[in-house]
N, C-alpha and C positions, 0 to 999 in steps of 0.2 A: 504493500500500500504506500510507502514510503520510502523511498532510495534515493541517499545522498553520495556523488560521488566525488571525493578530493576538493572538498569544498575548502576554501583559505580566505580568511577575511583579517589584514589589518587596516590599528586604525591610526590615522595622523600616519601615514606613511611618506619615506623622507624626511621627517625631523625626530629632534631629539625626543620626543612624544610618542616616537611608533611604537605601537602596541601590536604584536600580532597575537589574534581571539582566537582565531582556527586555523588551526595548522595541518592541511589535506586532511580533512576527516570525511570518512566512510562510514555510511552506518545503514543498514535495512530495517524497516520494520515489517513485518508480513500483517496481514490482517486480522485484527482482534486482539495484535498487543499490545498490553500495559503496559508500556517502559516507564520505569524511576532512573529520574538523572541526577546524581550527588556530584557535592566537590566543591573546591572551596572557593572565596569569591576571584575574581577571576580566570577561572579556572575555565571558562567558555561556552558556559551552562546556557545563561542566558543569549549570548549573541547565537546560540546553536538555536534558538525557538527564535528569536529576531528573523533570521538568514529564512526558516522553514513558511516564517508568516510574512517575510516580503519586506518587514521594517525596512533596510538595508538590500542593496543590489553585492554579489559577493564579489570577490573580486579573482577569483578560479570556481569549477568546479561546476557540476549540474544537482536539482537537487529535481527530485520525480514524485509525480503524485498519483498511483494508479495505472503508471505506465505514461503519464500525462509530464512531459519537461516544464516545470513552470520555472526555473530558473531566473528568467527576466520578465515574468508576471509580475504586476505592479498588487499592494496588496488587498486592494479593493476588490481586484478580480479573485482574486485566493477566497474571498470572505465566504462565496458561494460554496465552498468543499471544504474550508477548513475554518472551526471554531476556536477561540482563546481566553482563558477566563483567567484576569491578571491577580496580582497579587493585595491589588487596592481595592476594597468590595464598591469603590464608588466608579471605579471605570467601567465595570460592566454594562450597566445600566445607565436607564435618562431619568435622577429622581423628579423631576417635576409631571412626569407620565404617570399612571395608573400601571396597576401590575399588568391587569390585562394591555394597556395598549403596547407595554415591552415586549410579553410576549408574542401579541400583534406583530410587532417591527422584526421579533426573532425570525418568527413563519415568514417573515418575504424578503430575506435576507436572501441576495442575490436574484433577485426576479424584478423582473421590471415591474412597475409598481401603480403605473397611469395616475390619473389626479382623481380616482374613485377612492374615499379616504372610512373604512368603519370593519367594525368585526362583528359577524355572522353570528345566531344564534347559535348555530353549529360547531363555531370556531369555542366561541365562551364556555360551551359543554367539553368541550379538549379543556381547554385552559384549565378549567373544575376539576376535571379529573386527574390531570397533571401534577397540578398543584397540591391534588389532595395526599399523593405517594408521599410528598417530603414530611408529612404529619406534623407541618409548623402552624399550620391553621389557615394559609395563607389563602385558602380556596374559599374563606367567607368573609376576604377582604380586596378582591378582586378591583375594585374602582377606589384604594387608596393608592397615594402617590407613595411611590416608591421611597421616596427620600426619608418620608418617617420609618423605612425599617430599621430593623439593626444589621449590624456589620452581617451576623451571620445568615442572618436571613435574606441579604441579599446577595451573600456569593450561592445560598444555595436557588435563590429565581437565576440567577447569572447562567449557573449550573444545566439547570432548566432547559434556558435560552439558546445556551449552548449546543444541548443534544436536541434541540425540537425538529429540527428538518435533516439530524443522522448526519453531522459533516462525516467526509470519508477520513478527516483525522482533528482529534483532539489536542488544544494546546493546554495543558493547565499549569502557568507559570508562577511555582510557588503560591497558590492562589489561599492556602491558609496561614500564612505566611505573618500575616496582620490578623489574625482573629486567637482569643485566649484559648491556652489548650482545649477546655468540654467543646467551647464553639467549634473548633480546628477536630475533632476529634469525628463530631458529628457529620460533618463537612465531608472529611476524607471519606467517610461510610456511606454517605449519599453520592459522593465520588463514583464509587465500587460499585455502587447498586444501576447505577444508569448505565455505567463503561458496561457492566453483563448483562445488563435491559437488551439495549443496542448494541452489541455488540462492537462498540466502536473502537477504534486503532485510538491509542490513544500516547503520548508523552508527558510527561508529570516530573518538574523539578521538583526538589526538595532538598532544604538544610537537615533534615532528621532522619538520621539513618535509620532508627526502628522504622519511621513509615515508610520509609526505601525498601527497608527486609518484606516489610509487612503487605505490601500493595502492589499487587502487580503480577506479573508473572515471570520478569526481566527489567536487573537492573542494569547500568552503564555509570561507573563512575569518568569523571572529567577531570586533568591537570593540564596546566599551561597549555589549553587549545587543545588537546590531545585524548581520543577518549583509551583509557589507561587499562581499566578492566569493564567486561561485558559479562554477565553471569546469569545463567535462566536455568529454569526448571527445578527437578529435584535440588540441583546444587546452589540455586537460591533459597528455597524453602527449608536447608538447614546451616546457612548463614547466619551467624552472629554477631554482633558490634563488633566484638573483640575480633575476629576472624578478618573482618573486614578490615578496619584499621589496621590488620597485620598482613592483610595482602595487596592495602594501598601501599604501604611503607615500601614491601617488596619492589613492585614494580615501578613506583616514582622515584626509589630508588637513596630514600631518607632512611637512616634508620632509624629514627623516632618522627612522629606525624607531627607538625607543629602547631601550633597555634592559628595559622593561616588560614587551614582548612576550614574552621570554622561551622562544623557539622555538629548538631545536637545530638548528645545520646540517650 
């Protein structure tokens, strides 16, 4: 569903500033997987979902979407097949809208849109029902503005928003990142439950290695641009902190992990 080939992105290149983010990285995903991406900051976590959602044009490298090169897709056009729920619960959404008309705007996200502006009795009965799975209540408050939710309640509409029209891949960039652990805890759970609803392809940074272990079905740790270790299946699900920190040491090549990293345990 996803293949990146020798992608390389720096940045301020030619000055004393050059940063190189991605250094020829290759990675596949096949369809229906969970990937978690660790590693510490810098490490190229983030410019590796920037480069996927079009933020940035890369500067080597293809990246494929279903067989599809979107490479020099601009990211508006990407919106239509690929979803991203950020790390801020206020970027997702428009609070001054009504729940239902966000998720209005979700369902025609990438469709031409004409100047015909209202949501269908039919549509509002999805939305009811939708809304009713997250059991935050939010399905008998449909016509409130968004903006009086709370944090958590708005990454999980965000959530929502995101898998309503099945993008062919999910971004979710550190997206509990800003909410206190029960909220964060919740969040990750309605995560899980929509990525096996829909079976969606999905990528998921994270600073916290138990939800790296815990989520997913394949993780990929990140150093300087580089992705370092890729670990799936059985030999993830009997991963532990400690193993982990002792196989990033191995191959970044520290022998002790420093403080950089910057990963919760």
């Amino acid at each position: 569903m996803l293949e990146i080939k020798n992608v390389s992105k720096t940045f301020y290149p030619g000055t004393i500033n050059a940063k190189t983010a991605l250094d020829n990285v290759s990675l596949t995903l096949n369809e229906g997987d969970f990937v978690t991406v660790i590693g510490g900051n810098g490490a190229g976590k983030s410019t590796l979902m920037n480069a996927i959602a079009g933020t940035f044009a890369v500067d080597q490298g293809s990246i494929c979407i279903d067989g599809r090169n979107i490479t020099r897709l601009p990211a508006y056009r990407r919106a239509a097949f690929i979803s991203r729920v950020f790390q801020d619960p206020m970027m997702g959404t428009a609070p001054t809208m009504q729940i239902d008309e966000n998720l209005a705007l979700a369902a025609r996200r990438g469709s031409f849109h004409g100047f015909k502006w209202g949501i269908t009795k039919a549509e509002k009965e999805q939305y009811y029902e939708e809304l009713k799975k997250l059991q935050l209540g939010l399905e008998t408050r449909m016509t409130s503005k968004v903006g009086l939710l709370s944090g958590g309640q708005r990454q999980a509409l965000t959530l929502l928003m995101a898998a309503l029209k099945k993008p062919q891949l999910l971004l979710l960039d550190e997206h509990t990142a800003a909410l206190d652990p029960r909220t964060a805890m919740k969040v990750l759970t309605l995560s899980q439950q929509i990525v096996e609803e829909h079976h969606l392809t999905t990528l998921m940074i994270t600073h916290n290695m138990k939800d790296a272990i815990a989520y997913g079905n394949r993780l990929i740790m990140m150093d300087n641009g580089h992705i370092v270790l890729d670990i799936s299946g059985a030999e993830k699900k009997q991963l532990t902190v400690s193993d982990l920190l002792k196989r990033f040491a191995m191959v970044s090549g520290e022998e002790e992990v420093s403080d950089r990293l910057l990963l919760s345990h």
